[in-house]
C-alpha positions as CSV (number, residue, x, y, z in Angstrom):
1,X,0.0,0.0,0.0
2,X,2.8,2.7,0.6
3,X,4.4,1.6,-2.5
4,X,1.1,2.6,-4.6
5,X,0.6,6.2,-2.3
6,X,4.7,6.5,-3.3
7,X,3.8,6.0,-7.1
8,X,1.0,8.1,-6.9
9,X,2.7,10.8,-5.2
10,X,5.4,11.2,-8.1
11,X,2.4,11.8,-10.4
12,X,1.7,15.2,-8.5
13,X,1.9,18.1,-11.2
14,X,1.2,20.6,-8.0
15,X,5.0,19.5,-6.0
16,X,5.0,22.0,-3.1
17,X,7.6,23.7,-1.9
18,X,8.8,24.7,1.8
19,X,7.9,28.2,3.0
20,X,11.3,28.3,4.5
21,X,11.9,28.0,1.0
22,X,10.2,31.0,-0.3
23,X,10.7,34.6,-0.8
24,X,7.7,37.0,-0.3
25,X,8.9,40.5,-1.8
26,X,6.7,44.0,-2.3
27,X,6.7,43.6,-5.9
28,X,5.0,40.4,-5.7
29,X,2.8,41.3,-3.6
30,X,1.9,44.3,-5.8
31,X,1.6,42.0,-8.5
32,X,-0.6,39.7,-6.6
33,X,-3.3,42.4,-6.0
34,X,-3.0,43.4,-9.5
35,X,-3.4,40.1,-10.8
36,X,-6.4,39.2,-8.1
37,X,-8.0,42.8,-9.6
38,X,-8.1,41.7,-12.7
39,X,-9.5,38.2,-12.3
40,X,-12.3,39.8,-10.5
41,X,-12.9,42.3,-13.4
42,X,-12.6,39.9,-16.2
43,X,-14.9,37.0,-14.4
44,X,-17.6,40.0,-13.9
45,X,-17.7,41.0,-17.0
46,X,-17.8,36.9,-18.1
47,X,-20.6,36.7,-16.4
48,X,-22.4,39.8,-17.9
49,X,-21.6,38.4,-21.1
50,X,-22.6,34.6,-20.3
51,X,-26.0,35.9,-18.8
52,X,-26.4,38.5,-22.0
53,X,-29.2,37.8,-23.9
54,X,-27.9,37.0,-27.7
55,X,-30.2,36.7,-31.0
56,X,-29.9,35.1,-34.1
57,X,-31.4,36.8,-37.2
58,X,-32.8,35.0,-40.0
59,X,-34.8,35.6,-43.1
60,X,-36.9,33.2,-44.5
61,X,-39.9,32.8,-46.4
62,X,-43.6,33.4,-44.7
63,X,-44.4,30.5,-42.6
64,X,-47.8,31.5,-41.9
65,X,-50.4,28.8,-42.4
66,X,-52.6,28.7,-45.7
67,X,-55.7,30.5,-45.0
68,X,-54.3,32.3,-42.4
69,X,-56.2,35.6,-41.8
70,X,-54.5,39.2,-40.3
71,X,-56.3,41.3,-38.0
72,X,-56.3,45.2,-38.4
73,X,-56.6,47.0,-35.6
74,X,-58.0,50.6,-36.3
75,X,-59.8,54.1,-34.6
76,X,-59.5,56.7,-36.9
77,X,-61.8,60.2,-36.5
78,X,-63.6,61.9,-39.4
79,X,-64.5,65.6,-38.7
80,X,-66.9,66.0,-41.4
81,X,-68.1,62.3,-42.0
82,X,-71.7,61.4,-40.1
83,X,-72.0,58.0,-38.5
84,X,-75.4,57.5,-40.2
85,X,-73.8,56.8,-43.9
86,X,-69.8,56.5,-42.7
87,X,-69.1,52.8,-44.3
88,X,-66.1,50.5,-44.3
89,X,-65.4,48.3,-47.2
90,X,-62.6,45.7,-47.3
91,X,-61.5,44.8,-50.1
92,X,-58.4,42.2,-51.4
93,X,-55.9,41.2,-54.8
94,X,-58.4,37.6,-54.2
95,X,-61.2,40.0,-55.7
96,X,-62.7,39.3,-52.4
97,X,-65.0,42.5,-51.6
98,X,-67.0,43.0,-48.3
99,X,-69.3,45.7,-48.4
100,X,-70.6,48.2,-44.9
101,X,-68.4,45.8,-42.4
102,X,-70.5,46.2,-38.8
103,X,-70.1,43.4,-37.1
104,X,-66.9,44.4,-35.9
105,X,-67.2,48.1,-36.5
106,X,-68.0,50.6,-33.5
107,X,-69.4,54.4,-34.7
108,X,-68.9,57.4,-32.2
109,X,-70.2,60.8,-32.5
110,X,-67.9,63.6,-32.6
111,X,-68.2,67.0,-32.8
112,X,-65.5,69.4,-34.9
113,X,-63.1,69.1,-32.4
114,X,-63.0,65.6,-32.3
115,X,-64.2,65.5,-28.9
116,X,-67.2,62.3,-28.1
117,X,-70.7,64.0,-28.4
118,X,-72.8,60.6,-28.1
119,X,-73.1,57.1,-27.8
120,X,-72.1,54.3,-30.1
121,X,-73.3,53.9,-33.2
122,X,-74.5,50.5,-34.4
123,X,-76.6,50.1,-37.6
124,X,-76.5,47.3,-39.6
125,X,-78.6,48.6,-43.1
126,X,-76.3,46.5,-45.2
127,X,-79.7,44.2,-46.1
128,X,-82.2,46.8,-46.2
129,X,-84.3,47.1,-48.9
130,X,-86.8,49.8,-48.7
131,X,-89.6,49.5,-50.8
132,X,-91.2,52.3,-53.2
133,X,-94.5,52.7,-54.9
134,X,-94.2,52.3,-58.8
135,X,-94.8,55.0,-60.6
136,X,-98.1,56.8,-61.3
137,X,-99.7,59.4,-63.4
138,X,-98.4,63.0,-62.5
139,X,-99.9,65.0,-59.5
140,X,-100.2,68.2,-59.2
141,X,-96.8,68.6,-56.8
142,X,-96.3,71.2,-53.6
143,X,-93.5,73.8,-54.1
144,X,-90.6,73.3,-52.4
145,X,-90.1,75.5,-49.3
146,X,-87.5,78.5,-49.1
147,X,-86.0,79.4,-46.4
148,X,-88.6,82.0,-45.3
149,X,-91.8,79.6,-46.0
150,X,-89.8,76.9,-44.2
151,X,-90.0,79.0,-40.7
152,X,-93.4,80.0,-41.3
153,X,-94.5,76.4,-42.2
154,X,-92.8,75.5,-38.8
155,X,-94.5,77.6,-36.7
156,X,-98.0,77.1,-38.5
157,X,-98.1,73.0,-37.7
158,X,-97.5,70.9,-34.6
159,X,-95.5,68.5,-36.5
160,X,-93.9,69.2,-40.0
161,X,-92.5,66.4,-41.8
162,X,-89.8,67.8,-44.1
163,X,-88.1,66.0,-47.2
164,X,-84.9,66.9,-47.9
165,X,-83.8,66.4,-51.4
166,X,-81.5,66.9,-54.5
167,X,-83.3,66.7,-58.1
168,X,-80.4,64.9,-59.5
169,X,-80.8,62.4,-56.7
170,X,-82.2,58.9,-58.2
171,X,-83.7,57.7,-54.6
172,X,-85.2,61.3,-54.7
173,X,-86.6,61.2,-58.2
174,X,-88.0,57.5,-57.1
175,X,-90.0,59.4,-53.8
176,X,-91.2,62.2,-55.6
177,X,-94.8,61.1,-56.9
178,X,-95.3,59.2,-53.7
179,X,-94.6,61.9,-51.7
180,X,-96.7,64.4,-53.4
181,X,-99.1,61.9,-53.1
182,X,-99.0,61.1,-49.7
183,X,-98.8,65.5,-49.0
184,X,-101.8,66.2,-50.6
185,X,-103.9,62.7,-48.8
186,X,-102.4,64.1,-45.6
187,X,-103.8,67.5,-46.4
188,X,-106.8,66.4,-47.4
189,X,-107.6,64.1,-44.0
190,X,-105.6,66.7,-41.5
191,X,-106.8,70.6,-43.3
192,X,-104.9,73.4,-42.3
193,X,-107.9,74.4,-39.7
194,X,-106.4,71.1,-38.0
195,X,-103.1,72.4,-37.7
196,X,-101.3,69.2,-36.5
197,X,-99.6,67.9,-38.8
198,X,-98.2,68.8,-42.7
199,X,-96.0,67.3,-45.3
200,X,-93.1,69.6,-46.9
201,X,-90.5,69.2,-49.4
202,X,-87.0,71.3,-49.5
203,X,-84.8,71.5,-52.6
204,X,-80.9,71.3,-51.3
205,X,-79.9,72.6,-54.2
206,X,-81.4,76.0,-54.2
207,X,-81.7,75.9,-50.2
208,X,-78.1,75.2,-49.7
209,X,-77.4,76.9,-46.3
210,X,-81.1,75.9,-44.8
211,X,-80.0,72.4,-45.7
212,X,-76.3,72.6,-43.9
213,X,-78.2,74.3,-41.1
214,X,-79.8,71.2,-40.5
215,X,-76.6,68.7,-41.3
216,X,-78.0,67.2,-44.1
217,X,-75.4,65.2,-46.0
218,X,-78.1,62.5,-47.6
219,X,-80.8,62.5,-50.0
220,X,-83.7,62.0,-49.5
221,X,-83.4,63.0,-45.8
222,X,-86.8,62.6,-43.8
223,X,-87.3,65.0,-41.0
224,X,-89.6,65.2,-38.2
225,X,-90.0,68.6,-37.3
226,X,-92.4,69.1,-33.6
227,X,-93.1,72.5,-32.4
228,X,-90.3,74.4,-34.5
229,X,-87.5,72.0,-34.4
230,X,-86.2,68.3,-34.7
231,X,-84.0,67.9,-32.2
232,X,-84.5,65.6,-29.1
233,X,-82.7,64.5,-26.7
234,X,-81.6,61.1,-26.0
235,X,-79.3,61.0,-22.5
236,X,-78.0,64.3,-22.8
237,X,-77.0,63.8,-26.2
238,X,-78.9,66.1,-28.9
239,X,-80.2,63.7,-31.9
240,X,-82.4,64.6,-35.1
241,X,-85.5,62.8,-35.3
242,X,-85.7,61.2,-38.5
243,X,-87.9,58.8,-41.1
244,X,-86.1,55.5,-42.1
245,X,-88.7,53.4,-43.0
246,X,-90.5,52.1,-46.4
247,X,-91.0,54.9,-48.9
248,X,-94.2,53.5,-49.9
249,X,-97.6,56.0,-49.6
250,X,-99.1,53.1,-47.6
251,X,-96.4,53.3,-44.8
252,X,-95.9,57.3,-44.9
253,X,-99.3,57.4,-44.1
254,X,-99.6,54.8,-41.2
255,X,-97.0,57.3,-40.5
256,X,-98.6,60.3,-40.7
257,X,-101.6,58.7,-38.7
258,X,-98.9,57.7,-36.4
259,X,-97.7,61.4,-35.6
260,X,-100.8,62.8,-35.9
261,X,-102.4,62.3,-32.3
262,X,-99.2,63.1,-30.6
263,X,-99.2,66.9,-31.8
264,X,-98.4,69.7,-29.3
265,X,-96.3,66.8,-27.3
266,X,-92.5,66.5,-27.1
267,X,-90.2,64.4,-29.1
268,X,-90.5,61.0,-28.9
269,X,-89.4,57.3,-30.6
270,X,-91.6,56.0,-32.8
271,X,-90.6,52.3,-33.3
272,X,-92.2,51.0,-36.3
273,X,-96.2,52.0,-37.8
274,X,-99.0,49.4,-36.6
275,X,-99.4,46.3,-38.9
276,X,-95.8,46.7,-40.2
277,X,-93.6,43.5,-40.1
278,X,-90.2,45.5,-40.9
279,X,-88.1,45.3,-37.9
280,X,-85.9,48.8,-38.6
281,X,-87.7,51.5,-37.2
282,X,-89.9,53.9,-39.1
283,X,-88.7,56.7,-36.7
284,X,-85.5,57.1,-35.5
285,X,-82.8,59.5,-34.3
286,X,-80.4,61.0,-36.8
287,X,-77.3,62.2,-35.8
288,X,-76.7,65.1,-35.0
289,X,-73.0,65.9,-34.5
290,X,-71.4,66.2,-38.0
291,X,-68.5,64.0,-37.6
292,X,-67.5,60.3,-36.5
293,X,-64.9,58.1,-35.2
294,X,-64.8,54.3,-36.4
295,X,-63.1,51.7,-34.6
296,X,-62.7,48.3,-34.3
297,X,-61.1,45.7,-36.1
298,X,-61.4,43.2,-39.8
299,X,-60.3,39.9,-40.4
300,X,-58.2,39.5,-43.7
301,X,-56.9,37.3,-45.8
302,X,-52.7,37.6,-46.1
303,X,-52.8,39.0,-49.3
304,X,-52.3,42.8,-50.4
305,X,-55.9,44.7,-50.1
306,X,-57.4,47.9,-48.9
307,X,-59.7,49.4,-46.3
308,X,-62.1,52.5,-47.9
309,X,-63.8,54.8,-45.9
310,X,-66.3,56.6,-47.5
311,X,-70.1,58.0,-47.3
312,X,-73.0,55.2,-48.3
313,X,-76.6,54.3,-47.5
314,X,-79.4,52.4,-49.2
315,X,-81.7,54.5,-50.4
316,X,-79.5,57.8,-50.4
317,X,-77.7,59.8,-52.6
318,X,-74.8,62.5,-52.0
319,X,-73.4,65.2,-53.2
320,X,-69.5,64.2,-53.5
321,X,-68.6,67.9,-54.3
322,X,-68.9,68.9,-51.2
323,X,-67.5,65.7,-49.5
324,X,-65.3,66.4,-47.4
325,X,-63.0,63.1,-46.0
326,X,-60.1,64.6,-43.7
327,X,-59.7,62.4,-40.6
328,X,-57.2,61.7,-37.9
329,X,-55.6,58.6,-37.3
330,X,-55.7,57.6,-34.0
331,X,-54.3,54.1,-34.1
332,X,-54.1,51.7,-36.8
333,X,-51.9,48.5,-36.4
334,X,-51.4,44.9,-37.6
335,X,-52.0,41.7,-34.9
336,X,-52.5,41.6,-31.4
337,X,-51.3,43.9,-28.9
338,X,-48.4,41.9,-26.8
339,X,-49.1,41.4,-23.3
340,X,-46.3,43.5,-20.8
341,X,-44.5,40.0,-20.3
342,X,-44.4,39.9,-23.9
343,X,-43.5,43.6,-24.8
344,X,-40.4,43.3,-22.6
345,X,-38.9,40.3,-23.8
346,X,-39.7,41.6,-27.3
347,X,-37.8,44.9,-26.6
348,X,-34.4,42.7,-25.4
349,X,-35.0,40.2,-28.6
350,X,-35.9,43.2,-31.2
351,X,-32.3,43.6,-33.4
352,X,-32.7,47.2,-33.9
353,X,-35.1,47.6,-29.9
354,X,-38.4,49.3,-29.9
355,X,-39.1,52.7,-31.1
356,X,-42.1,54.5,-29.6
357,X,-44.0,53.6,-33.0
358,X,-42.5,50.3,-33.7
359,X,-45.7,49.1,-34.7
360,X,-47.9,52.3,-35.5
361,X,-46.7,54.5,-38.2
362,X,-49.9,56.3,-38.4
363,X,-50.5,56.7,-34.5
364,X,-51.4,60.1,-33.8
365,X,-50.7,61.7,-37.6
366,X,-54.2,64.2,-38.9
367,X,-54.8,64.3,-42.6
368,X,-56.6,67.5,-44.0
369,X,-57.9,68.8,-46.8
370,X,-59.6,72.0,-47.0
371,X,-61.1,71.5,-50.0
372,X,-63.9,69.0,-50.7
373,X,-63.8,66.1,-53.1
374,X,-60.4,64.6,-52.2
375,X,-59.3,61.5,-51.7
376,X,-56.7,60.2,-48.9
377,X,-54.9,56.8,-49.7
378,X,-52.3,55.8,-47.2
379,X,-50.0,52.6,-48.8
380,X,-48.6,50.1,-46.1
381,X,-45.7,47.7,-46.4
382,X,-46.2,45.6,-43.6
383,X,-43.3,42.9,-42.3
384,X,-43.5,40.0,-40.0
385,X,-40.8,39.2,-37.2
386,X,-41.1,36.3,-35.3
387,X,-39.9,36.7,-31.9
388,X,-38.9,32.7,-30.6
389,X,-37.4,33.0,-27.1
390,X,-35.8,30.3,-25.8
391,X,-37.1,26.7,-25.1
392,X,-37.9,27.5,-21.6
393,X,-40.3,30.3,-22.2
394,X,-42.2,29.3,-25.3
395,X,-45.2,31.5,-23.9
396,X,-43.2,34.2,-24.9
397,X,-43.2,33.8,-28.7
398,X,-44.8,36.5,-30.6
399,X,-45.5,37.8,-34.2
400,X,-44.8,41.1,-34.2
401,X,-46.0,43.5,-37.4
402,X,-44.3,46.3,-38.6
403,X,-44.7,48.5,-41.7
404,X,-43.8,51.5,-43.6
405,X,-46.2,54.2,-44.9
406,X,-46.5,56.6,-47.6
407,X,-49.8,58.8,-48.0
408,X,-50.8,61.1,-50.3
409,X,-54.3,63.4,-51.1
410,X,-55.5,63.8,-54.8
411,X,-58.7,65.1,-55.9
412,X,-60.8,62.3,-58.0
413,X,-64.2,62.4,-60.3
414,X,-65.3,59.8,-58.3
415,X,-66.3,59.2,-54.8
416,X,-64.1,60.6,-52.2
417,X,-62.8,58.1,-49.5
418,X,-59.7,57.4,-46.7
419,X,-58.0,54.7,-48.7
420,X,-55.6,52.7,-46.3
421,X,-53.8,50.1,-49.0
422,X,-51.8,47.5,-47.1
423,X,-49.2,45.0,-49.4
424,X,-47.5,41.8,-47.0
425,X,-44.1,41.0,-47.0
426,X,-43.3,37.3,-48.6
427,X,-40.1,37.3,-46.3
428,X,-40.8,37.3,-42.4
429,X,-38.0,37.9,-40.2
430,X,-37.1,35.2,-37.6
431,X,-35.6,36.4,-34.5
432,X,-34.6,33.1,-31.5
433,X,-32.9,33.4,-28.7
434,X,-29.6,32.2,-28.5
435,X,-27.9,31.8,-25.3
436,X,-24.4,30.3,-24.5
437,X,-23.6,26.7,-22.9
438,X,-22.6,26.7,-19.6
439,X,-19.1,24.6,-20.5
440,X,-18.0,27.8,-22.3
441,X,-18.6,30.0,-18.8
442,X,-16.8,27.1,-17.4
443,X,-13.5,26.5,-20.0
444,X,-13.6,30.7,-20.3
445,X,-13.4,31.0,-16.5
446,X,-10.5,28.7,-16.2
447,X,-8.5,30.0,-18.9
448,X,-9.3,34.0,-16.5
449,X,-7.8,32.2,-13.6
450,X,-5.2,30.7,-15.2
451,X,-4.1,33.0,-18.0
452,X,-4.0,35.8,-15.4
453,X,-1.7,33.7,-12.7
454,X,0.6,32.8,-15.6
455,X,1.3,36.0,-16.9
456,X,1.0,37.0,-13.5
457,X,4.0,34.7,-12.2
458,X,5.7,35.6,-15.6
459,X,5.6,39.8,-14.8
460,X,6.9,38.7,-11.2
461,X,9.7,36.6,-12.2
462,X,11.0,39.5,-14.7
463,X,10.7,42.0,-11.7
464,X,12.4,39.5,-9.4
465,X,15.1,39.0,-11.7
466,X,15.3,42.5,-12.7
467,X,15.7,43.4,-9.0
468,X,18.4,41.1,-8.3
469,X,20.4,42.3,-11.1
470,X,20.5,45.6,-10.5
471,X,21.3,44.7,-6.7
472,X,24.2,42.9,-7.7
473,X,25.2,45.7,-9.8
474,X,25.0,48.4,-6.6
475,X,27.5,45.8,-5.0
476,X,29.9,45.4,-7.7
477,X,29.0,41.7,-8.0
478,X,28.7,42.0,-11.4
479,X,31.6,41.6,-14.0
């Protein structure tokens, strides 16, 4: 057994040697302190480095899933646009085309500040289909009012029901025998003695400020006029009372008879006339405010495509000179929002971090024209990076979109719209986490120590040498 601890002994690469043996001097211990310094500096900064999160950039093509659909995210605020005929279409390079989205799609008065003046907004007259009476033998038709008559009408009758309208307007040209029908039955069964109720017609064309006095932006627009005015107020929110049902004469006069008994009496809603199986209202509140902010979201295919905003509504006409489409853009992004877990570890993975509008170019920007009939079109280049953190924390992973935007505002002969154009990337950028292995901290730890002590010992023996040379020089013992 000693023979085996002597054999193993002569192995020993560490042979010690006696203190009585050694020398400790200044200089080494200088050196020592030096060297220990700089261990402690190089294994912190190591350590930074092995704990440093590191990324791996790759471009490949789209991985996304056939059939795969995009959400767009959006609130954007119209000035000038009403929510009773501000539309979204969607359209796509598929030739897919959705018309009036408002499932989705949330309408909020504003006024011309941009500031809310209502409730939301949601109408759904994509499938409406209001019916007209076909055409008959000429009547002998009412002048229009002007503005003076108009008053004086007002303040003659209890109730005044007023058609706004535009000659050139084909739903107005469709109403006019029926409506000059319908005035003179209503004359006839409620005379002027009775004073309760009266049918009226304006031209918009020739009245032009009587009609933007009373935010008309649609023909034909049906008002119900009580005691001088059409307002009413629905939870502190002022609102037009208006006509929407069927333009027939048998349902404007179950409307008429509808009115008729509650002359002299506030504003109120009436729902539908009696017998009538349409379930839209006959009489309902217009807004009043002449702007409208639309927000919510669309589901789209990942091809390029476009959302328009423009003015529509079945059954109306407008008058596009005058349309005025400025808006303000208050957010408008690609995908899902990423939770704060999420938006941190996508800040440290990002290659080039997160700007304030990483993933909103359009955020905050206002678009204005001062004159009418122009259209805005905004065109989107939108990328996809794939954030893949490491296998530990696969919750993590997150498609991120970003894009680029270049708008610009031309006037058109046709109809004047917000035009937000969006084209998808075919390359998506893949971004995974890539941290080292622990050997490396390890072997680069080890080669610190050692590497320092080395060059350490090495500095020290020059200085020990160097000291004893010069010593032997002050004594003369050098020849």
């Amino acid at each position: 057994m000693a023979r085996v601890l002597q054999k193993l002994r002569s192995v020993d690469f560490y042979r010690k040697i006696p203190n009585d043996l050694t020398e400790a001097t200044l200089a080494g211990a200088g050196i020592s302190l030096v060297a220990a310094f700089t261990i402690v500096v190089l294994l912190t900064a190591e350590l930074s480095s092995f704990l440093a999160i590191e990324t791996k950039e790759e471009l490949i093509v789209d991985r996304s899933a056939h059939g795969d659909l995009l959400r767009i995210n959006f609130n954007i605020s119209f000035p000038s646009l009403s929510c009773e005929f501000a539309t979204l279409d969607v359209s796509d390079a598929l030739g897919t085309k959705r018309m009036n989205l408002t499932k989705t799609i949330r309408k909020l008065p504003i006024d011309e500040d941009g500031q809310r003046a209502g409730y939301y907004v949601h109408d759904d007259l994509s499938n409406v289909d209001i019916k007209y009476d076909e055409p008959s033998v000429s009547q002998d038709f009412a002048l229009p009012l002007s503005k003076d008559s108009f008053k004086a009408t007002l303040e003659a009758y209890s109730i005044v029901v007023v058609n706004f309208y535009a000659p050139w307007c084909p739903w107005c040209q469709r109403l006019e025998p029926t409506w000059e029908a319908v005035t003179q039955e209503v004359h006839t069964k409620y005379p002027d003695a009775d004073g309760r109720i009266r049918f009226a017609k304006v031209d918009c064309t020739t009245e032009v400020d009587l009609c933007r006095e009373h935010q008309i932006t649609g023909f034909p627009s049906i008002r119900v006029f009580r005691s001088g005015h059409d307002e009413v107020n629905v939870h502190g929110v002022k609102e037009h009372e208006s006509y929407r049902g069927d333009r027939t004469q048998a349902s404007l006069l179950a409307f008429a008879d509808n009115l008729a008994p509650s002359a002299g009496q506030p504003h109120h809603y009436i729902r539908q006339a009696p017998h009538s199986n349409r379930p839209l209202p006959q009489a309902a509140s217009a807004l009043r405010t002449s702007g409208c902010a639309l927000s919510g979201f669309v589901l789209v295919k990942k091809v390029p495509g476009a959302l328009h905003f423009l003015a529509k509504s079945p059954g109306h006409s407008f008058d596009y000179q005058a349309m005025n489409m400025s808006h303000v853009v208050n957010y408008l992004y690609f995908g899902n929002k990423p939770s704060p877990r999420r938006h941190q570890s996508l800040a440290k993975l990002h290659p080039a971090g997160l700007s304030d509008d990483w993933a909103d170019k359009l955020a905050g920007q206002d678009f204005f024209s001062r004159a009418a009939k122009a259209t805005f079109e905004h065109y989107m280049q939108v990328v996809l990076t794939t954030i893949e953190p490491s296998k530990h924390r696969p919750e993590l992973s997150y498609d991120a979109y970003e894009y680029t935007v270049h708008s610009h505002t031309y006037d058109t002969a046709d109809i004047p719209a917000a035009k937000f154009t969006y084209d998808l990337s075919p390359i998506q950028i893949l971004v995974s986490e890539k941290r080292r292995a622990w050997y490396h901290f390890v072997t680069t730890t080890c080669a610190i120590i050692g590497g320092v002590f080395t060059v350490a010992g090495i500095v020290d023996g020059l200085v020990h040498t160097g000291a004893r040379f010069a010593k032997k020089v002050e004594l003369g013992k050098h020849t």
